[in-house]
MDTraj code that builds the backbone (N, CA, C; nanometers):
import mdtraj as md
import numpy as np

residues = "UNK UNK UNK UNK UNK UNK UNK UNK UNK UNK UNK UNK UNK UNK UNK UNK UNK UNK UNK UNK UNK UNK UNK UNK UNK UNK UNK UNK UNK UNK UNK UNK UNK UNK UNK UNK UNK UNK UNK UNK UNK UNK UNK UNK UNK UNK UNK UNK UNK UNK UNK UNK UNK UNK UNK UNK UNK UNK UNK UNK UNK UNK UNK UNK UNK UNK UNK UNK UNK UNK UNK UNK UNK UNK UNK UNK UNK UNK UNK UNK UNK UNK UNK UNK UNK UNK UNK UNK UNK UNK UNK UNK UNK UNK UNK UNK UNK UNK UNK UNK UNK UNK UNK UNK UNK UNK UNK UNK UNK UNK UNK UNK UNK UNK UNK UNK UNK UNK UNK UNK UNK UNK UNK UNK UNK UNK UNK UNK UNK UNK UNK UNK UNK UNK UNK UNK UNK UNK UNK UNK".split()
xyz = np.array([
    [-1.6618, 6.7363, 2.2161],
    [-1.7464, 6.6599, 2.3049],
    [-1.7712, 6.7447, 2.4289],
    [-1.8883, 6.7318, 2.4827],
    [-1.9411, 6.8052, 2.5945],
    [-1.8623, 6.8341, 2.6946],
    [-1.8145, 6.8587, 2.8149],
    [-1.7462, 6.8209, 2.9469],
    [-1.9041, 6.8122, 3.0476],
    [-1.9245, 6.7142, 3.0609],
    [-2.0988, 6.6775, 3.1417],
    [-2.0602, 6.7085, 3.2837],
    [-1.9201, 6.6922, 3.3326],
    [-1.8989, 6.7186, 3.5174],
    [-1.9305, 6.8455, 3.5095],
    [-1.9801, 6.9367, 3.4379],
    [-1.9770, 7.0585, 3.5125],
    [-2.1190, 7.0612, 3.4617],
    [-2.2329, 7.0070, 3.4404],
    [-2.3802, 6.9944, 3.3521],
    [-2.4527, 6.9487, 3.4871],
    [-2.5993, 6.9959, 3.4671],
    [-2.6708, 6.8740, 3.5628],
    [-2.6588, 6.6979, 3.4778],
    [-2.6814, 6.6375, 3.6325],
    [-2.6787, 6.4522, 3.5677],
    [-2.7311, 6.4561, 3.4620],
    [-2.8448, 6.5250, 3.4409],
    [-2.9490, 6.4887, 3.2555],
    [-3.0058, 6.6195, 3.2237],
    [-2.9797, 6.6446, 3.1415],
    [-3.0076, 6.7282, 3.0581],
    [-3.1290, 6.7132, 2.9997],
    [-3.2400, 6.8680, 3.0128],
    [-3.3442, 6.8639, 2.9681],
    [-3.3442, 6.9378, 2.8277],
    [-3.2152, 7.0146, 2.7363],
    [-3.2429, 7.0427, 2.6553],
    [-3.0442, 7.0023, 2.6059],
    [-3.0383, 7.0181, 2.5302],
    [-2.9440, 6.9251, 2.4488],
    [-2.8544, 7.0392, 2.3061],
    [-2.7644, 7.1220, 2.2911],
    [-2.7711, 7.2156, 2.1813],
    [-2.5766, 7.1122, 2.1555],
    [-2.5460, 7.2004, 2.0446],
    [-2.4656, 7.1104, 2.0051],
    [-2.3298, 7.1825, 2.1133],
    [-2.3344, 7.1977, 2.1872],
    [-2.2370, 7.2590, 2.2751],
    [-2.2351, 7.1295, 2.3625],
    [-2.3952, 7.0430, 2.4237],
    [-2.3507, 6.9170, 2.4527],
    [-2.3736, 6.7808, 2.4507],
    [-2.3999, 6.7549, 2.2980],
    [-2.4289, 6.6302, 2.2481],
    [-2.3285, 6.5936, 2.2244],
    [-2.2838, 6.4386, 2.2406],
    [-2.1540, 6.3975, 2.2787],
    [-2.1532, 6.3337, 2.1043],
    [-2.0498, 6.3667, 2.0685],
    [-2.0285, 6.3015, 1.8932],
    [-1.9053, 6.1911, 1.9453],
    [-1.9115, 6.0681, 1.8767],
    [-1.8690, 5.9089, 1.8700],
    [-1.8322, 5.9154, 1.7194],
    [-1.7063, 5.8697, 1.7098],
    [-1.6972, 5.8354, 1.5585],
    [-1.6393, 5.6774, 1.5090],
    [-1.8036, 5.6089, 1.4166],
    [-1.7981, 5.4887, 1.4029],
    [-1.7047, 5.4603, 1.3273],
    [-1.7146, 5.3386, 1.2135],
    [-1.7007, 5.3157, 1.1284],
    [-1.7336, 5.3368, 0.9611],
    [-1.9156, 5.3531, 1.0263],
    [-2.0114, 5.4126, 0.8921],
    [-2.0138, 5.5421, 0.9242],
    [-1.9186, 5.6130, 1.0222],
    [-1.9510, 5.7743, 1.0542],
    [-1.9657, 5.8488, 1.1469],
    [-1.9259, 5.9556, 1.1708],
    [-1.9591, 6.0812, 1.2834],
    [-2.1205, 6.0398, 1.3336],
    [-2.1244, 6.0449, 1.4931],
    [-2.2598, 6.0090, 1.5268],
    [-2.2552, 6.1450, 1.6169],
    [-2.3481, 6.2244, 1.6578],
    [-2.4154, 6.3347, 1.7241],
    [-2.5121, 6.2548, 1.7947],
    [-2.4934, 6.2033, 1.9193],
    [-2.6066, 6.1727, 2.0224],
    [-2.6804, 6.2699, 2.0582],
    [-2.7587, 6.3124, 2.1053],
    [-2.8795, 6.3967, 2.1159],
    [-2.9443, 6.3545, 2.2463],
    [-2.9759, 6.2088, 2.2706],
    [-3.0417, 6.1920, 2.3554],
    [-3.0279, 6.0020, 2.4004],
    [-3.0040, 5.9897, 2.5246],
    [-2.9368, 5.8725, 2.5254],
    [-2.9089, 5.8464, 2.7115],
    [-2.9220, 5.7461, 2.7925],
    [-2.8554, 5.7608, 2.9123],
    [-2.7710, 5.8054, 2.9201],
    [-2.7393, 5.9230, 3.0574],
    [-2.6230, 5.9665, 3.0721],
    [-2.6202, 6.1270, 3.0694],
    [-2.7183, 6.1177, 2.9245],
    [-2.7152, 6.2524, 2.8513],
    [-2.8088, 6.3036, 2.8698],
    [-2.9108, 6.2777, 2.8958],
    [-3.0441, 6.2996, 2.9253],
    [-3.1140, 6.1973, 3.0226],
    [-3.2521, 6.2065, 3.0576],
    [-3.3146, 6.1259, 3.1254],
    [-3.3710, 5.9870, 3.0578],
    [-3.3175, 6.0102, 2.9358],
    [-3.4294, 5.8762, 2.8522],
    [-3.3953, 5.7913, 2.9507],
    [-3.5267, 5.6863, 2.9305],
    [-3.5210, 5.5496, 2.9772],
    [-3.5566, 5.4418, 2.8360],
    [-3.6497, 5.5180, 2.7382],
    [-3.6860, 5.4583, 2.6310],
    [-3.6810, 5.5327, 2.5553],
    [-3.6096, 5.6302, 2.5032],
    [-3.5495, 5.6981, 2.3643],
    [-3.3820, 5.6814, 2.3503],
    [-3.3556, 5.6880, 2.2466],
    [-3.2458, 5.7013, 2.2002],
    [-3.2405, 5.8028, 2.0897],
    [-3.1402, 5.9291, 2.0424],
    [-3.1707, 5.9502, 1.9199],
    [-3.0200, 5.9941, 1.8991],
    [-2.9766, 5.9670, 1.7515],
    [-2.8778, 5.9798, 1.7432],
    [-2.8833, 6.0576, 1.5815],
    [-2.7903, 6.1556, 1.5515],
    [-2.7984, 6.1976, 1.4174],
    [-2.6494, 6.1385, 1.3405],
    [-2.6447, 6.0989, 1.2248],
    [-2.5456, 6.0779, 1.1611],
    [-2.4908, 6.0747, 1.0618],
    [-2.4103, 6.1129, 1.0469],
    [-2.3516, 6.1564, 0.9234],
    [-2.2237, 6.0910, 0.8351],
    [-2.2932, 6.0030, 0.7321],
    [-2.2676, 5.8877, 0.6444],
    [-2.2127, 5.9261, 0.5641],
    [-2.0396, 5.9426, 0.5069],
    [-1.9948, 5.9408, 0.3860],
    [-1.9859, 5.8882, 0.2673],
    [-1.9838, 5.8881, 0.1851],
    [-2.0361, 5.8602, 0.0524],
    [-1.9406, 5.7562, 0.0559],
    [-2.0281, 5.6421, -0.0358],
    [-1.9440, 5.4880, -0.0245],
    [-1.9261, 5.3916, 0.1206],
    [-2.0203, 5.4893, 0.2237],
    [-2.0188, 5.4048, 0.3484],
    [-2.1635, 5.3318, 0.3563],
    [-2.1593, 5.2491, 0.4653],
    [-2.2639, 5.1683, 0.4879],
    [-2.2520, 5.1484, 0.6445],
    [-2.3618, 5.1308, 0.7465],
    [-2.4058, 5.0436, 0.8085],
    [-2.4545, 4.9345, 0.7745],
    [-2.3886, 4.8308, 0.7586],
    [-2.4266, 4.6968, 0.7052],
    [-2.4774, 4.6471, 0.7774],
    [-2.5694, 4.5060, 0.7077],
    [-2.6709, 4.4461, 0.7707],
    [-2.6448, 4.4293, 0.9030],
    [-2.7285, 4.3871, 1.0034],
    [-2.7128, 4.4228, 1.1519],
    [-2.8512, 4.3998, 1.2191],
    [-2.8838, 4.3698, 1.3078],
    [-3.0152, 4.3466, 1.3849],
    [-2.9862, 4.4249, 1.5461],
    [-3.0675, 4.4313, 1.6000],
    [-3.1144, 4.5230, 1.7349],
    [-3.2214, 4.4536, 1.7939],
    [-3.1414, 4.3229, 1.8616],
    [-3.2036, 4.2210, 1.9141],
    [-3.3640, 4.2748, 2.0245],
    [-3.2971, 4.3821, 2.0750],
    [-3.3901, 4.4677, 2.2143],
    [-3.4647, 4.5470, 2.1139],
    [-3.4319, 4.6284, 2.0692],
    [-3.4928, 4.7716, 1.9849],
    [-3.5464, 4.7682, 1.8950],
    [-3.5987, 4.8190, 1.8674],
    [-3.6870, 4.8785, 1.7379],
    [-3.6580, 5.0203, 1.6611],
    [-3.6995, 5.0506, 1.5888],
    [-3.5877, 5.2060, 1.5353],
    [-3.6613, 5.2415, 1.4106],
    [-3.6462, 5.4280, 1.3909],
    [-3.7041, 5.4556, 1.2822],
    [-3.5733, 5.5370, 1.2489],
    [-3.5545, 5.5346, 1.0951],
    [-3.4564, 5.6183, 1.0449],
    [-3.5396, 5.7211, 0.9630],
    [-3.4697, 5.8595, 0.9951],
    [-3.5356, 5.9648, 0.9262],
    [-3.4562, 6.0258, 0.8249],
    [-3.4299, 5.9891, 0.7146],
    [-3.3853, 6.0856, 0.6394],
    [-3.3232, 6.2473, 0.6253],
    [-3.3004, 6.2626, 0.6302],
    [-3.2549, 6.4472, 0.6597],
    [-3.1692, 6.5116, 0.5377],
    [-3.0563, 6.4427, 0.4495],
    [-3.0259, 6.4797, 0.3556],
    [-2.9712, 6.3920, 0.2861],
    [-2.9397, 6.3889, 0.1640],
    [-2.8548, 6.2236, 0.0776],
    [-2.9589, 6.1675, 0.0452],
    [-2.8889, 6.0527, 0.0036],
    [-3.0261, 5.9210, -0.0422],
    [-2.9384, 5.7865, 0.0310],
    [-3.0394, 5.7560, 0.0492],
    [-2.9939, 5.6270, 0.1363],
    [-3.0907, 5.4698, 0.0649],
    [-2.9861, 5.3806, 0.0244],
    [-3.0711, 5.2131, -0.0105],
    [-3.0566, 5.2104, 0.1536],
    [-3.1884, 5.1907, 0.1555],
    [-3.2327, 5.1274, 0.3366],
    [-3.2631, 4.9984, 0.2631],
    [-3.2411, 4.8857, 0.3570],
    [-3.3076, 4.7479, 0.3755],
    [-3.3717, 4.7386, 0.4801],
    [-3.4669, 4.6570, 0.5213],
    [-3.5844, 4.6118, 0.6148],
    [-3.6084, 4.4784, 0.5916],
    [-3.5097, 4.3703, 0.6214],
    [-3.5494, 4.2325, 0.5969],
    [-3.4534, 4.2459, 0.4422],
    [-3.5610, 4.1613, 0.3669],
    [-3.5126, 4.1646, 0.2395],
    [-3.5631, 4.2921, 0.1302],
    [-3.6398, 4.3704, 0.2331],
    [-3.6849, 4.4628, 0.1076],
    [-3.6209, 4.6115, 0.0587],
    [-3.5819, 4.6557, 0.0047],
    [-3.4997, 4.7812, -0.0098],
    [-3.5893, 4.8668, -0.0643],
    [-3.5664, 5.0007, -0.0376],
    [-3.5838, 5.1195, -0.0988],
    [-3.5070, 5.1843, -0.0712],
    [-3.5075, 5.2968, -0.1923],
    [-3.3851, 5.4251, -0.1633],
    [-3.4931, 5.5632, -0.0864],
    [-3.4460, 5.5996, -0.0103],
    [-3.4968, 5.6469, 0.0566],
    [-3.4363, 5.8611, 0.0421],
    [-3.5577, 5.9260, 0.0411],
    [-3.4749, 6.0573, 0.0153],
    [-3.5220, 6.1394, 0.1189],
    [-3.4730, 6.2437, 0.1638],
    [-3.5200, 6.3256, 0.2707],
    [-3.6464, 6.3588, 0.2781],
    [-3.6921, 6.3693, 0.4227],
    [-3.8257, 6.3836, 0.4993],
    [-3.9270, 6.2208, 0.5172],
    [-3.8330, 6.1124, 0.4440],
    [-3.8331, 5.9763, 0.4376],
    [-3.7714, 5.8957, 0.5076],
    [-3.8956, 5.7428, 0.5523],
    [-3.8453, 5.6865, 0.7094],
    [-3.8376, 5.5651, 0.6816],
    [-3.8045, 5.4579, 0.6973],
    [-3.7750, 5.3448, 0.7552],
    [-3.8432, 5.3264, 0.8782],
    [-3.9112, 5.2250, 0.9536],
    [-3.9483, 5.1980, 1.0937],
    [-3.8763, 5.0154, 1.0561],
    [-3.7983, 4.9912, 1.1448],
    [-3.7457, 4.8767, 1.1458],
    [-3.8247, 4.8053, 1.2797],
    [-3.8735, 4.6950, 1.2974],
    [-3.9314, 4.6577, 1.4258],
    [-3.8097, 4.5673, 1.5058],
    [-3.8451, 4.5726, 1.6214],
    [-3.7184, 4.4510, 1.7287],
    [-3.6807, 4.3454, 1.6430],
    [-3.5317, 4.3088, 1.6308],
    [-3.5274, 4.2019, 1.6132],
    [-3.5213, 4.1730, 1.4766],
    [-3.5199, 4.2631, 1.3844],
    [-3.5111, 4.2313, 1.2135],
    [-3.4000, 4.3010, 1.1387],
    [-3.3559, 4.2233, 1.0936],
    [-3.1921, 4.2376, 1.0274],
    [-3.2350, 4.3866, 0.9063],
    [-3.1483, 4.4594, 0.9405],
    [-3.1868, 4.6003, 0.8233],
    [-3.0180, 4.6160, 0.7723],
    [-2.9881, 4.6942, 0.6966],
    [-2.8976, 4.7774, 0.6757],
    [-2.9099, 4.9137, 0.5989],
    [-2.7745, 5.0201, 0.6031],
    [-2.8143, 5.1433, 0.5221],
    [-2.7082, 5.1607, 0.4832],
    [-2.7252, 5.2050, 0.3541],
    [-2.6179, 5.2222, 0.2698],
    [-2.6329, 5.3499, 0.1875],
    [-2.4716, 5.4256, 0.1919],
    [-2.5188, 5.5792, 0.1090],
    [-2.5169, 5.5172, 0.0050],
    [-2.6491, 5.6073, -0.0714],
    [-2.6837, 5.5962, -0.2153],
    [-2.5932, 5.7232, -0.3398],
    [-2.5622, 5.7580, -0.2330],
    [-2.5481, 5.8824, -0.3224],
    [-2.3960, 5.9342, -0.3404],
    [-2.3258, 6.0620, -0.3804],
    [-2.2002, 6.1106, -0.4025],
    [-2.1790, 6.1849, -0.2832],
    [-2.2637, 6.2504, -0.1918],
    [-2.2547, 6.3471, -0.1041],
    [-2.2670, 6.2920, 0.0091],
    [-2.2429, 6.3343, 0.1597],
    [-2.3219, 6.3123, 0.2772],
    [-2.4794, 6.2514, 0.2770],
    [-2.4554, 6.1886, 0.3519],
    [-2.6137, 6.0525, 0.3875],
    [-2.6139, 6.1196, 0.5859],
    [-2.7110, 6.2298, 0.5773],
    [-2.7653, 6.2337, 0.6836],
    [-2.8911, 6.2345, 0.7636],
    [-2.8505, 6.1442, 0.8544],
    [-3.0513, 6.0674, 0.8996],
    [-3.0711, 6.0507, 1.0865],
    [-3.1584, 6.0538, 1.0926],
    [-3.2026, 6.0779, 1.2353],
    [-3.2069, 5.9468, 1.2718],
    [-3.1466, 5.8302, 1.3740],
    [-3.2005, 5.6714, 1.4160],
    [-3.2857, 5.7599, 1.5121],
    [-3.3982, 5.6937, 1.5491],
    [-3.4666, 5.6572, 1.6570],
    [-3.4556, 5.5533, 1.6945],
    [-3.4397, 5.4788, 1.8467],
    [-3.4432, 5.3306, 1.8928],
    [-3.5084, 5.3109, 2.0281],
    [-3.5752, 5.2796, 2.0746],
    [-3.6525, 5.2215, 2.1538],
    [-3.6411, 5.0986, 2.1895],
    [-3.6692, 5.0018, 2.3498],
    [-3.5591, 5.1540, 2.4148],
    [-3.4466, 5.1503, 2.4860],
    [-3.4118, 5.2602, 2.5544],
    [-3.2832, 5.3003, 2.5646],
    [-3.1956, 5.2227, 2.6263],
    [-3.2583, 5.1396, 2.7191],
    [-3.1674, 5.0506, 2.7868],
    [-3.1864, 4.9444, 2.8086],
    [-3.1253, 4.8019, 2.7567],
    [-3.1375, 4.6961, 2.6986],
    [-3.0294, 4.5892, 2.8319],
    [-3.0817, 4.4619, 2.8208],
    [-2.9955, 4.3921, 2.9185],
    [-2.9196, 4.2985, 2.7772],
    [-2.9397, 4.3473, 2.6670],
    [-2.8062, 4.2896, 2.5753],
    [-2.7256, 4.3407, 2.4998],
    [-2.6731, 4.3233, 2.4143],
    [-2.5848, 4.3867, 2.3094],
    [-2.6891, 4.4762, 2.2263],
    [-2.6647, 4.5857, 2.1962],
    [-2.7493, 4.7103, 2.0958],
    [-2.7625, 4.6845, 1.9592],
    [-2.6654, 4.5581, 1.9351],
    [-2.6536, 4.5558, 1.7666],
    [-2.6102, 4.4255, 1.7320],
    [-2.5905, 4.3525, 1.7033],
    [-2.5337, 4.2107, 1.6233],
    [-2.5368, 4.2445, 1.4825],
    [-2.3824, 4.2245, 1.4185],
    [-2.3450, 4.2555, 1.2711],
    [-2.4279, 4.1213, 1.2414],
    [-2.5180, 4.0861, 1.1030],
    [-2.5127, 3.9972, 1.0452],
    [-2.4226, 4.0201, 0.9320],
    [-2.3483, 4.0975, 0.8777],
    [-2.3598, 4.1529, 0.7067],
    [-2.2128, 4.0032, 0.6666],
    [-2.1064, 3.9210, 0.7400],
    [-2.0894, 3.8215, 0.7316],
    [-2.1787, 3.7060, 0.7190],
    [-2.2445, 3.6921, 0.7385],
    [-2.4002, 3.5858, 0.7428],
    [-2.4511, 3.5850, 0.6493],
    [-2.4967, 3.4817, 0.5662],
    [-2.5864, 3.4139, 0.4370],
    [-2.7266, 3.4562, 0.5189],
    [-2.7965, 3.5013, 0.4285],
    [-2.7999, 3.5571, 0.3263],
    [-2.7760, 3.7178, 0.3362],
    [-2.7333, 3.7634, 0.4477],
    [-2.6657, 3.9295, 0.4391],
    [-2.6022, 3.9017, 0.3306],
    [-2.5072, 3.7853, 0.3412],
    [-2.3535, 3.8496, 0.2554],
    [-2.3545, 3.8834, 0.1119],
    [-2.4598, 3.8290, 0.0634],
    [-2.4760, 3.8330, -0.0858],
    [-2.6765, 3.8876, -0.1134],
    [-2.6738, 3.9515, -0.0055],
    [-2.8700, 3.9366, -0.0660],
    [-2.8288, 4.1014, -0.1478],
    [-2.7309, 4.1723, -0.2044],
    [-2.7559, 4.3158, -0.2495],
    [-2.7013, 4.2476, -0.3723],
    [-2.6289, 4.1660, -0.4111],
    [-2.5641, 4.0933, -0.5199],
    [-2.4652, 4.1597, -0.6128],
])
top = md.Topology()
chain = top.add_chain()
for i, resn in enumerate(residues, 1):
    res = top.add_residue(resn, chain, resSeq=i)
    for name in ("N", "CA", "C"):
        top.add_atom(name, md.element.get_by_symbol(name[0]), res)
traj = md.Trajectory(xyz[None], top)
């Protein structure tokens, strides 16, 4: 992880010397660009890297909106109720407010670019639905 006290406040260019990496649940995250880290006010971008048999489960982004970019793996994206498997140089655009999830499709690393818009929200960034009817059972 970066040491930012010795950086200017925001950073106009970003190399992996100081993008701050977070490690979730569904995975190693590489922030890129984010308050704090940069000047966004309305970007977010985060890269991440999904192990095989993981998921970001269903979930909504009450404030945001978000595009996922594909980069390597295959990924079942959901958008509401609709799925596709999704393969590199391939996006998802999820709009504010609609329950998605992503799930590795594959045996290898699932790595994809979020975009979210934007950056700074007066609520929570995420609400799990994947406990919630019809999350809990809509993949069957």
């Amino acid at each position: 992880m970066a040491d930012l006290a010795k950086k200017p406040e925001h950073l106009r260019f970003v190399t992996q010397a100081e993008m701050q990496v977070e490690t979730l649940p569904w995975g190693p995250h590489d922030w890129l660009c984010r308050p704090g880290l940069t000047d966004a006010r309305n970007l977010l971008l985060v890269r991440v890297h999904m192990p095989a048999g993981q998921a970001h489960k269903f979930h909504v982004h009450p404030e945001m909106e978000e595009i996922i970019y594909i980069l390597s793996g295959r990924a079942e994206q959901w958008v509401d109720r609709e799925k596709k498997i999704l393969s590199p140089g391939q996006i998802a655009h999820i709009p504010k407010g609609v329950v998605h999830g992503t799930y590795n499709a594959g045996a290898t690393i699932l790595e994809f670019l979020a975009i979210l818009s934007p950056a700074e929200i007066s609520g929570p960034p995420l609400v799990d639905m994947s406990d919630q009817e019809p999350w809990r059972s809509v993949r069957g």
